[in-house]
VOTORSE-500408 format. One record per residue (C-alpha): residue in one letter; x, y, z. Coordinates in pm, whole numbers, plus 50000, padded with zeros to 5 digits. Each point is the difference from the previous one (the first is absolute). Layout:
residues N
node resn:A; c1:X; c2:Y; c3:Z
...
***
This chain:
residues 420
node resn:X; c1:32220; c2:18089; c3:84521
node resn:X; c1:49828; c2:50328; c3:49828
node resn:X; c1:50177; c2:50352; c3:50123
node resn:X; c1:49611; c2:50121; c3:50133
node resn:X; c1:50060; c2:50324; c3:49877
node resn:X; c1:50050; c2:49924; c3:49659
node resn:X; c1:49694; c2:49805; c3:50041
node resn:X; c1:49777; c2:50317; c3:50068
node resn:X; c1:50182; c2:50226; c3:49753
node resn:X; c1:50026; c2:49765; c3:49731
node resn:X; c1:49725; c2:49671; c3:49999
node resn:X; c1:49989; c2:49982; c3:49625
node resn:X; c1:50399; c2:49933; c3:50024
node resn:X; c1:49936; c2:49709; c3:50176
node resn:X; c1:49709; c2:49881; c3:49855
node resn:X; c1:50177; c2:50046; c3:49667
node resn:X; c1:50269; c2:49792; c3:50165
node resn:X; c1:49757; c2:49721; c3:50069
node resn:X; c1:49876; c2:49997; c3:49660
node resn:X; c1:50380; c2:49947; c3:49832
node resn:X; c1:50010; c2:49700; c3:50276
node resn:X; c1:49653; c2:49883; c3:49837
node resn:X; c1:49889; c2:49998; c3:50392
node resn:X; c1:49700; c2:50200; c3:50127
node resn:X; c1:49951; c2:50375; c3:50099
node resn:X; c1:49743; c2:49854; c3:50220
node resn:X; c1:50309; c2:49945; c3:50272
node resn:X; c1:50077; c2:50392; c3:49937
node resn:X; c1:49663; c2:50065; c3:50077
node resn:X; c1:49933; c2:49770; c3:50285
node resn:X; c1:50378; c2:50181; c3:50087
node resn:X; c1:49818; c2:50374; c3:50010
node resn:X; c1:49685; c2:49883; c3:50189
node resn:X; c1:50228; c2:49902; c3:50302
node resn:X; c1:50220; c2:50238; c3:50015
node resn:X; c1:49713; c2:50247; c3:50013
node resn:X; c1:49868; c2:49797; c3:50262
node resn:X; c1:50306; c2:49949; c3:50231
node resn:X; c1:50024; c2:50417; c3:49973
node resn:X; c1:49673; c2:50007; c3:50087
node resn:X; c1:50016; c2:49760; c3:50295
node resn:X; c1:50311; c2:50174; c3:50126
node resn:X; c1:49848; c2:50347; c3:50018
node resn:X; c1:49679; c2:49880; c3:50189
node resn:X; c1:50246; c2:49815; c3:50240
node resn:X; c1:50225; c2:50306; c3:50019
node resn:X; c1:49712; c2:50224; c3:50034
node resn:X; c1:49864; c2:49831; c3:50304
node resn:X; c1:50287; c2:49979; c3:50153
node resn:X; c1:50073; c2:50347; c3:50017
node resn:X; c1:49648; c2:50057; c3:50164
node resn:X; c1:50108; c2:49743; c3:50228
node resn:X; c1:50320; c2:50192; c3:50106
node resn:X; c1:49805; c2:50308; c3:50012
node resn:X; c1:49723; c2:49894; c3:50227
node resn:X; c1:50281; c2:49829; c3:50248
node resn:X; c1:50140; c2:50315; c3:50013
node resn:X; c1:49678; c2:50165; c3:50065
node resn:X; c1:49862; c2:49766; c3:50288
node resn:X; c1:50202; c2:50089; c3:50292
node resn:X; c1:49930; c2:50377; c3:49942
node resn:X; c1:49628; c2:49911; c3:49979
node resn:X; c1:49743; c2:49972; c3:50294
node resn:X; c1:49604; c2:49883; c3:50070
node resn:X; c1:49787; c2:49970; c3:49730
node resn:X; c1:50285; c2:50089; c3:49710
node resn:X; c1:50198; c2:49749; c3:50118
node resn:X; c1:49779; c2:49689; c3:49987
node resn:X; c1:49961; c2:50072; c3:49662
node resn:X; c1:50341; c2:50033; c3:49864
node resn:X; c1:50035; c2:49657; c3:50215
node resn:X; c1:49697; c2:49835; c3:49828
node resn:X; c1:50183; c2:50120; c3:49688
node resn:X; c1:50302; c2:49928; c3:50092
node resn:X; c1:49840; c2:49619; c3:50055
node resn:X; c1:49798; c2:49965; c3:49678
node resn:X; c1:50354; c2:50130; c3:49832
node resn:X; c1:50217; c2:49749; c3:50095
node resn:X; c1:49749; c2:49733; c3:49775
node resn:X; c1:50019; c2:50202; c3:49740
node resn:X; c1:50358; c2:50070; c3:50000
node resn:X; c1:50087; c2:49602; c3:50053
node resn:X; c1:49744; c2:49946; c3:49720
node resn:X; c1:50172; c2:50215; c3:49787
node resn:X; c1:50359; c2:49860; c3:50070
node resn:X; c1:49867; c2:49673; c3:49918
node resn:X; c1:49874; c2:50126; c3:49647
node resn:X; c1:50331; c2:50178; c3:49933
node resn:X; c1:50158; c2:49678; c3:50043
node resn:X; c1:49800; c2:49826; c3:49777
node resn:X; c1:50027; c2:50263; c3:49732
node resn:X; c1:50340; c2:50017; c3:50041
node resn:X; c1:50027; c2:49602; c3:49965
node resn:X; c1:49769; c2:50029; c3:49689
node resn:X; c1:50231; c2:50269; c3:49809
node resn:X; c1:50272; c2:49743; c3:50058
node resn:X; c1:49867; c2:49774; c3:49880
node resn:X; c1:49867; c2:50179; c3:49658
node resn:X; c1:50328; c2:50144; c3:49976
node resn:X; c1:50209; c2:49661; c3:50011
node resn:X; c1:49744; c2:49912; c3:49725
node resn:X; c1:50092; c2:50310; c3:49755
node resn:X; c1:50292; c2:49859; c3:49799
node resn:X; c1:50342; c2:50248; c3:49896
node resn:X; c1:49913; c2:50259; c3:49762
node resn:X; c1:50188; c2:49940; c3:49675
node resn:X; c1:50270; c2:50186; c3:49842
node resn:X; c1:49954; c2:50231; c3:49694
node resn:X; c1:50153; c2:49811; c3:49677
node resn:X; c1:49902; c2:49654; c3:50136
node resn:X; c1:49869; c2:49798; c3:49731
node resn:X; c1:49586; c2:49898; c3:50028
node resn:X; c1:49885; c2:49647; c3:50001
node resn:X; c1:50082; c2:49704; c3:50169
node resn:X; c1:50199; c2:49707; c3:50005
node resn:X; c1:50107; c2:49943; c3:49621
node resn:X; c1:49978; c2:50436; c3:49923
node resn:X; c1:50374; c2:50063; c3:50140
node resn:X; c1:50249; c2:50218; c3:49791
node resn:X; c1:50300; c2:49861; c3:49939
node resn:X; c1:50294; c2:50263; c3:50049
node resn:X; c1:50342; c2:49821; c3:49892
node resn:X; c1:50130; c2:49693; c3:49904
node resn:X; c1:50320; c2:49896; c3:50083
node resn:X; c1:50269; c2:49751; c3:49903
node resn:X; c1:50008; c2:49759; c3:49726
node resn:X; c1:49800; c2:49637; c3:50060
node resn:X; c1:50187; c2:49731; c3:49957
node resn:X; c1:49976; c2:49722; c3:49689
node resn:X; c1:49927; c2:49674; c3:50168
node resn:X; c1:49890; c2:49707; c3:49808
node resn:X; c1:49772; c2:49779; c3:50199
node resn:X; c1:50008; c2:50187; c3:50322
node resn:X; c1:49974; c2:49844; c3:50300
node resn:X; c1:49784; c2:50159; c3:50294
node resn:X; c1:50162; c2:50068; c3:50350
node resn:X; c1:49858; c2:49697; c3:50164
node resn:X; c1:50105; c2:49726; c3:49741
node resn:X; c1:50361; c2:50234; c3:50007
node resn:X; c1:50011; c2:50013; c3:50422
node resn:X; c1:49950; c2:49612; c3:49983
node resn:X; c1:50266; c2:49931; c3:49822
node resn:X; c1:50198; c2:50216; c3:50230
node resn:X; c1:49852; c2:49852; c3:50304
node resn:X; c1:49905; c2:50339; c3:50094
node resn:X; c1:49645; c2:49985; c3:50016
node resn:X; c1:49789; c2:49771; c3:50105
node resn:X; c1:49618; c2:50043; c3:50021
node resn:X; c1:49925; c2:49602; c3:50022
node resn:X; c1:50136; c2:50025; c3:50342
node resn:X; c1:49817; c2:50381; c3:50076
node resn:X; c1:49674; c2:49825; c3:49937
node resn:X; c1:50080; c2:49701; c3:50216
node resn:X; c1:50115; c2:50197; c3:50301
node resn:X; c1:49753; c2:50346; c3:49966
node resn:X; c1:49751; c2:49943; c3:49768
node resn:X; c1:49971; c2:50111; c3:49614
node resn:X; c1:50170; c2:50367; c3:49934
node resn:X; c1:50274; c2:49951; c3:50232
node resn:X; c1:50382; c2:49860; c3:49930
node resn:X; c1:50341; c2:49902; c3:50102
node resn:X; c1:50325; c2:50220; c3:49850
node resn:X; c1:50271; c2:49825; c3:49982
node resn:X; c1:50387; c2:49947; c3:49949
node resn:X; c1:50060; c2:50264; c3:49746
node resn:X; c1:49616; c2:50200; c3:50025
node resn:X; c1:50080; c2:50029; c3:50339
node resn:X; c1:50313; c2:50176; c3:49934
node resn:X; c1:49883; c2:50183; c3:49675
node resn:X; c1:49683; c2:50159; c3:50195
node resn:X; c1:50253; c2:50075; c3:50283
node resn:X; c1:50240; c2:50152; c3:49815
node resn:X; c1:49746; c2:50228; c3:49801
node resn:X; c1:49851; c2:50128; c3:50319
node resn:X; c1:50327; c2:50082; c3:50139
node resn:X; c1:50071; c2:50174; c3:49670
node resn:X; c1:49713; c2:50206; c3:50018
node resn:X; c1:50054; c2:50105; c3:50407
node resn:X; c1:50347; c2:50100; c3:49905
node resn:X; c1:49881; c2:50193; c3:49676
node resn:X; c1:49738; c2:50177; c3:50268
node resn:X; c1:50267; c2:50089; c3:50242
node resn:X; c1:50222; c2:50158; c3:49737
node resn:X; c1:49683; c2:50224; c3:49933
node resn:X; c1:49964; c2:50045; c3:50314
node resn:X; c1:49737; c2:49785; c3:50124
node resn:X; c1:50004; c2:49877; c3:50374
node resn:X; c1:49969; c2:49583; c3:49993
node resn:X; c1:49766; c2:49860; c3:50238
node resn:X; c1:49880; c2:49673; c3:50047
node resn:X; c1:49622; c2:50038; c3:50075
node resn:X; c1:49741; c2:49807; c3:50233
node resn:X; c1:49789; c2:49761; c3:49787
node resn:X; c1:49708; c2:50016; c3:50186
node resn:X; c1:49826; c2:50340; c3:50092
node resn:X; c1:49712; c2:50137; c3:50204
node resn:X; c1:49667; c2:50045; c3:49849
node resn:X; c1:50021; c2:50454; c3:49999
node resn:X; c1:50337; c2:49928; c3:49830
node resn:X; c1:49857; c2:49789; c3:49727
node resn:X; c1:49651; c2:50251; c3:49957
node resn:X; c1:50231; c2:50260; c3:50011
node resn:X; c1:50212; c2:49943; c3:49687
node resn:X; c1:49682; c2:49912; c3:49803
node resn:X; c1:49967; c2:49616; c3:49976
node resn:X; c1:49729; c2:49939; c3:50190
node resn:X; c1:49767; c2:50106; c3:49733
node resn:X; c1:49928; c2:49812; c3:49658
node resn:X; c1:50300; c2:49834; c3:50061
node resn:X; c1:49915; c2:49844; c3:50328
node resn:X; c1:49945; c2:49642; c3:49830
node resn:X; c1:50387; c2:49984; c3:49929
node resn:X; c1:50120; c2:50056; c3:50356
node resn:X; c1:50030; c2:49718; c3:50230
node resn:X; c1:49873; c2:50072; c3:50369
node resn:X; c1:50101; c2:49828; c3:50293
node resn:X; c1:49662; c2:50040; c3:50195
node resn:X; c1:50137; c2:49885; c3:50384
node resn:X; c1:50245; c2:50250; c3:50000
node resn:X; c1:49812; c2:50245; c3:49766
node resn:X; c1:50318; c2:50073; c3:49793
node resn:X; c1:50044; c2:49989; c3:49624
node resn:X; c1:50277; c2:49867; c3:49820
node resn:X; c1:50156; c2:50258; c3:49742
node resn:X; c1:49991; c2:49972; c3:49603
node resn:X; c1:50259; c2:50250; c3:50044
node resn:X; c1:50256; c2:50189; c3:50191
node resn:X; c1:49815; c2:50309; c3:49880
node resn:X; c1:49768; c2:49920; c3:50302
node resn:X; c1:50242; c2:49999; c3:50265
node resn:X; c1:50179; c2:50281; c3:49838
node resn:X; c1:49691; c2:50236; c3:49965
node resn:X; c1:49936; c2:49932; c3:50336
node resn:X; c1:50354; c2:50044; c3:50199
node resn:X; c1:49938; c2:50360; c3:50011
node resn:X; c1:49618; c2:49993; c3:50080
node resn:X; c1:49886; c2:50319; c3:50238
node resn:X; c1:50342; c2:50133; c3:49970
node resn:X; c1:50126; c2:50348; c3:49827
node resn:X; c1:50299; c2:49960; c3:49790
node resn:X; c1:50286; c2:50234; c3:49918
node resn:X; c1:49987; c2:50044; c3:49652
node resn:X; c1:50219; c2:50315; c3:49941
node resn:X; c1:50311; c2:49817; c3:49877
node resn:X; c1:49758; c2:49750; c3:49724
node resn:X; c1:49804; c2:49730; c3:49987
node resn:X; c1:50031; c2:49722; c3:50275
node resn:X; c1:50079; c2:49629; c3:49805
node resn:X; c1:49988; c2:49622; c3:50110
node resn:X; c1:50063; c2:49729; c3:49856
node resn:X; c1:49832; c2:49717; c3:50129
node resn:X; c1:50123; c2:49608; c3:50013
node resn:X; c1:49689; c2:49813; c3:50064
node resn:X; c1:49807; c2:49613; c3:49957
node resn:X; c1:49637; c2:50138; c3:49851
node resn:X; c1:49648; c2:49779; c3:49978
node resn:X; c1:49768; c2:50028; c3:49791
node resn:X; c1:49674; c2:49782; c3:49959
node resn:X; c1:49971; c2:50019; c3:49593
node resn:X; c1:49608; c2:49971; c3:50045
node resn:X; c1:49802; c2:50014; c3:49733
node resn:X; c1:50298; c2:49887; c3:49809
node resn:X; c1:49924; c2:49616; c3:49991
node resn:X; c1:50140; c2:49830; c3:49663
node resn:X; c1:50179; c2:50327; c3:49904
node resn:X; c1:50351; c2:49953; c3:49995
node resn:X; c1:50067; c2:49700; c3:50203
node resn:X; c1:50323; c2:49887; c3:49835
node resn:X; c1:50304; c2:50076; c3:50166
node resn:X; c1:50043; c2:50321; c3:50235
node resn:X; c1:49847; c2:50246; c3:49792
node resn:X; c1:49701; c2:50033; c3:50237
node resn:X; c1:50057; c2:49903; c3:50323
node resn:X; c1:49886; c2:49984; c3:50356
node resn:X; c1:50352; c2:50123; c3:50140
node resn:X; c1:50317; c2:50179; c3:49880
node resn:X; c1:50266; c2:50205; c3:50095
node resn:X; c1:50054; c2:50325; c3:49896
node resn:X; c1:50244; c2:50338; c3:50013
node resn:X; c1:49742; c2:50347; c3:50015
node resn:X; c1:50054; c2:50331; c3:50044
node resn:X; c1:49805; c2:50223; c3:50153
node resn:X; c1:50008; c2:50396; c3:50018
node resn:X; c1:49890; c2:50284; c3:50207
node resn:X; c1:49985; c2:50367; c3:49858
node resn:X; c1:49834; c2:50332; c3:49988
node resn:X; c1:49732; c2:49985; c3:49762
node resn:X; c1:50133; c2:50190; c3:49746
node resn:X; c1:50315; c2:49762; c3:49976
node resn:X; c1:49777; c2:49730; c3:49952
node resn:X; c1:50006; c2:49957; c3:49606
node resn:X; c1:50352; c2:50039; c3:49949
node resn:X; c1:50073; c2:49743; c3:50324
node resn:X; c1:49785; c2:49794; c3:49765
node resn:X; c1:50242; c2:50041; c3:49691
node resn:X; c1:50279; c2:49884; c3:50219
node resn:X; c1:49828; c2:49701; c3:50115
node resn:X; c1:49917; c2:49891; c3:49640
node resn:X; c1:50391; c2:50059; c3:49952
node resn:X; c1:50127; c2:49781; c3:50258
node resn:X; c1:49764; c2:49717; c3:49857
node resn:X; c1:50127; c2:50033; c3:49669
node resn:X; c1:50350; c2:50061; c3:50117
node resn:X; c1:49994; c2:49630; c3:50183
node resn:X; c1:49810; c2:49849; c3:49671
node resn:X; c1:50293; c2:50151; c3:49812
node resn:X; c1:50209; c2:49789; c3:50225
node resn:X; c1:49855; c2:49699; c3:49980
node resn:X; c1:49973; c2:50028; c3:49619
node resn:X; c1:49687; c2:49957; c3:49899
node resn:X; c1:49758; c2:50162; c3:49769
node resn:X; c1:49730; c2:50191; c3:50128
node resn:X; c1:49713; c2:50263; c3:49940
node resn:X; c1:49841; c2:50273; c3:50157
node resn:X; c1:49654; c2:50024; c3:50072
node resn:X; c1:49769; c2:50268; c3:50138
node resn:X; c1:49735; c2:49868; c3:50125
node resn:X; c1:49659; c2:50109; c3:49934
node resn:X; c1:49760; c2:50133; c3:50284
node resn:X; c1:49793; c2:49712; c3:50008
node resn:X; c1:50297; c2:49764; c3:50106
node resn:X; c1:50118; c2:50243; c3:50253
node resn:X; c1:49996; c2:49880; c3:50396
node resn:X; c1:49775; c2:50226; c3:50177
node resn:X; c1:50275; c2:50152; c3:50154
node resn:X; c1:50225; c2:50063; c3:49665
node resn:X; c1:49966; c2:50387; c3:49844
node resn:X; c1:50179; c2:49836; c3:49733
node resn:X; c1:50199; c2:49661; c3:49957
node resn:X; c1:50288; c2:49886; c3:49748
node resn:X; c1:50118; c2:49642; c3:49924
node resn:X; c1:50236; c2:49886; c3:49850
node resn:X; c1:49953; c2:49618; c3:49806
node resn:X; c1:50292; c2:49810; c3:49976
node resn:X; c1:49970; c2:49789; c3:49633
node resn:X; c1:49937; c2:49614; c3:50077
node resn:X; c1:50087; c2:49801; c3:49708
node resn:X; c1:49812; c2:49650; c3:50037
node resn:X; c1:49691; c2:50206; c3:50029
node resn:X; c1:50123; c2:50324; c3:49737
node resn:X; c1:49837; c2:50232; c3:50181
node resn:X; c1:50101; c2:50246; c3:50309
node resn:X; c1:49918; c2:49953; c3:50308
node resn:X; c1:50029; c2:50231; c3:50302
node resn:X; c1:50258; c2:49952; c3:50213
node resn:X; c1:49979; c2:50347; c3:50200
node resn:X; c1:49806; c2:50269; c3:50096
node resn:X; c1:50052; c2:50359; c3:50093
node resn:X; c1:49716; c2:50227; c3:50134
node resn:X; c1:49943; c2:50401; c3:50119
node resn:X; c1:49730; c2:49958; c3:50291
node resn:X; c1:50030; c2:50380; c3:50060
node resn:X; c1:49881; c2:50035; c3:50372
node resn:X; c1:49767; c2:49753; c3:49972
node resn:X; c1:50148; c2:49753; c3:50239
node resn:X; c1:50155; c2:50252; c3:50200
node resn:X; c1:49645; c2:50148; c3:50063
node resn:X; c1:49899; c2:49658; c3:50142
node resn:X; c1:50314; c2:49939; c3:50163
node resn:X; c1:50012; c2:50372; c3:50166
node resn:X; c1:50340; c2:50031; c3:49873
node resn:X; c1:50101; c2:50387; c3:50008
node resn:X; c1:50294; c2:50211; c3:49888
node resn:X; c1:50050; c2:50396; c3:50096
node resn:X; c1:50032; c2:50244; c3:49759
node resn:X; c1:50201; c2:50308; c3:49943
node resn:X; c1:49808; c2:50195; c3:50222
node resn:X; c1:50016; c2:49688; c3:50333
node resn:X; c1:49607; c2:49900; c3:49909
node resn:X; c1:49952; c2:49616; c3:49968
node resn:X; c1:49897; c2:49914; c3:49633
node resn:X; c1:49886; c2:49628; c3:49864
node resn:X; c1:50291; c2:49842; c3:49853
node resn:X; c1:50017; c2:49820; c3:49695
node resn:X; c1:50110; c2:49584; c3:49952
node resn:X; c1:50134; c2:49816; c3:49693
node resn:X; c1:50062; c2:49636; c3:49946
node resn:X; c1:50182; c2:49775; c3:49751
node resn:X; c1:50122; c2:49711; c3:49936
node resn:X; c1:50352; c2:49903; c3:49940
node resn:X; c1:50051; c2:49646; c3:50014
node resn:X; c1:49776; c2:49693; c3:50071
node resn:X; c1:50008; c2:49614; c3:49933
node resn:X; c1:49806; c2:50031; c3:49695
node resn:X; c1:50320; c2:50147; c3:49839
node resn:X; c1:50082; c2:49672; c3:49975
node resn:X; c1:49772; c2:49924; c3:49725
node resn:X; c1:50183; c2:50253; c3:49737
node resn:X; c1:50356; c2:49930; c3:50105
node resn:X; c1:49988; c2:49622; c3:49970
node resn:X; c1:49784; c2:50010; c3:49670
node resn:X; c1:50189; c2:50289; c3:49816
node resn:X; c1:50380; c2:49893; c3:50086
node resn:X; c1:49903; c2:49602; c3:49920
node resn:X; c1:50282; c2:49848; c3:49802
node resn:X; c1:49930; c2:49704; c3:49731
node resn:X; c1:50161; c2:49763; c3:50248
node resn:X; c1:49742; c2:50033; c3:50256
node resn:X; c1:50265; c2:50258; c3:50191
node resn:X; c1:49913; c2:50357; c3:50087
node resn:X; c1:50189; c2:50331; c3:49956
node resn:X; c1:50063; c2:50133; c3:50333
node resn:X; c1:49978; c2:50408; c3:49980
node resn:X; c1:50353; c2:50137; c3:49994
node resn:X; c1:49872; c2:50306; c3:50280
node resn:X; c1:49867; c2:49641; c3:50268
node resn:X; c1:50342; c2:49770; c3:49943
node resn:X; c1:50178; c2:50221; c3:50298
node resn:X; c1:49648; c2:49873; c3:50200
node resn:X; c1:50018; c2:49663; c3:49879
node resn:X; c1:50385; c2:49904; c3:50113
node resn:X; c1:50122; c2:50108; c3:49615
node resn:X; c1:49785; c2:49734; c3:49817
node resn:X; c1:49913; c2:50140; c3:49642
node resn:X; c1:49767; c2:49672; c3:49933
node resn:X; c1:49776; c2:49731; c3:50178
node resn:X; c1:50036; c2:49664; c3:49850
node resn:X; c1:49673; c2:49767; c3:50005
node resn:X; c1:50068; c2:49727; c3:50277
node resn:X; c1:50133; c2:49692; c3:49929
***
């Protein structure tokens, strides 16, 4: 949420912020009106309750006439004061509220516009030549390693089976990518799947993107769309020792998303689907660490693409696409040749203190005082890799190429061979 302060010394900032989004200043407004309210509200309630402290010290010194009074005071105080607790409350509740509505403020440099206004940074890596390419799902059938038919038949559409040599090929890159994370010293973790409500508000996806989560209303828990979730929130109401760097995860994790609003969009093969597994990392630094934490994140993603061998670009992504609680977000899209076009296939973003704000997640500075740290996620590996690496190392023969950096995952194989 929005550092308060920097809402009273600087409104326009935000409101400027909001505009770059293409998303009202109204919400900065509404943002002011209660936070001059809750002030208010907590002065009147602090104000009455230091008359009621004095006048309890002043009753037992009092006598006859003076003291009836200060009691019939002391009486028609304690309304007021409850009154005004109960309006504190509210106000407080209300600048929550209009606070968790108040998106990230966006970085300087980040490009305007919205979905289709990104800049593209780099490309990288030549695309292959492939007459007639075939498209990951007519390439995994052939190597019995996907199989959507039977998805549908057991889950519903969006949903599939990996298996025989996808299972071992999304395996292997995951395990890849946790061991690339550890040797930049990441700590693994294996995260919960399902989290508490605060956890879930907290990191920022209970708010326009609320129609993608799935919620388990008898236990009120939400499943995860990604380990960032349960990451962000391991350290919630804790303060971290950040003298010797930046604390980083990397999180092993099933995710769930609902694809609303998606319907016809997609629905061949596991480009867009209702669950995955994925590899992300997740950071927590000092705010002024957090843009070059955010370098090294978009370094370990194209350090694993380089691995797996496939060409890719670099996007920055314009303000409009942001998530409300991205300062500023990079993808990289890995080239898909049956469609010949890129297509994301991770993510990266600087939330500044955003989350940790929500989260109450604290660090102390040089001089012992707790600041607001800041959090960073990023992907580095996820089932929809498996789109690029079958359809840019296909072989004429129906075969595929397997990436010289996964054989050591894959038991030495160097090629899948369609099923006979």
């Amino acid at each position: 949420m929005i550092d308060l302060r920097l809402l009273r010394e600087d409104p326009e900032l935000i409101r400027a912020s909001q505009r770059l989004r293409g998303e009202s200043t109204d919400l900065v407004d509404a943002l002011l009106r209660a936070d001059e309210e809750r002030r208010a509200a907590t002065q009147r309630f602090e104000a009455l309750r230091a008359e009621q402290n004095s006048l309890s010290k002043q009753v037992p010194r009092a006598s006859g006439d003076e003291k009836a009074a200060l009691l019939a005071r002391t009486k028609e105080l304690a309304g007021e004061v409850k009154a005004a607790a109960a309006a504190t409350s509210a106000a407080d509740d209300t600048l929550r509220q209009a606070q968790l509505a108040v998106p990230n403020i966006v970085q300087d440099g980040v490009p305007p516009g919205g979905e289709d206004d990104f800049v593209v940074l780099r490309e990288v890596g030549d695309r292959p030549v492939i007459e007639n390419p075939k498209d990951h799902l007519e390439i995994g059938e052939a190597l019995k390693a996907i199989d959507t038919e039977r998805g549908a038949k057991v889950s519903g559409s969006r949903f599939y089976f990996l298996t025989g040599v996808g299972a071992l090929l999304q395996l292997g890159m995951l395990q890849m990518a946790i061991n690339q994370a550890v040797e930049h010293g990441f700590t693994p973790s294996i995260t919960p799947s399902m989290v508490k409500p605060e956890s879930m508000e907290g990191t920022g996806f209970l708010g326009a993107h609320a129609s993608e989560v799935y919620r388990l209303e008898a236990d009120d828990l939400y499943l995860v769309g990604t380990s960032e979730v349960a990451l962000a929130a391991y350290h919630a109401s804790e303060i971290l020792d950040l003298e010797a760097g930046p604390m980083r995860y990397a999180g092993w994790s099933s995710c769930y998303r609902r694809e609303a609003g998606s319907y016809g969009k997609d629905v061949r093969g596991i480009l867009r689907v209702h669950q995955f597994d994925k590899v992300e990392m997740f950071s927590f630094c000092k705010p002024e660490q957090a843009a070059e934490e955010h370098q090294k994140l978009l370094a370990m993603e194209e350090e694993m693409l380089a691995k797996v061998e496939i060409p890719y670009r670099v996007i920055d992504v314009a303000a409009g696409d942001l998530g409300s609680s991205a300062t500023r977000k990079f993808d990289c899209e890995a080239w898909v040749p049956s469609q010949e076009r890129y297509r994301e296939v991770t993510s990266t973003s600087n939330c500044t203190t955003f989350q940790a704000r929500r989260l109450n997640i604290r660090y102390r500075d040089a001089d012992g005082k707790p600041q607001t740290a800041a959090t960073l996620n990023g992907t580095l590996a996820t089932t929809r890799w498996l789109i690029p690496i079958l359809e840019n190392h296909q072989q004429p023969d129906g075969s595929v190429r397997v990436p010289k950096a996964l054989q050591p995952y894959l038991g030495g194989r160097d090629v899948f061979e369609p099923a006979r």
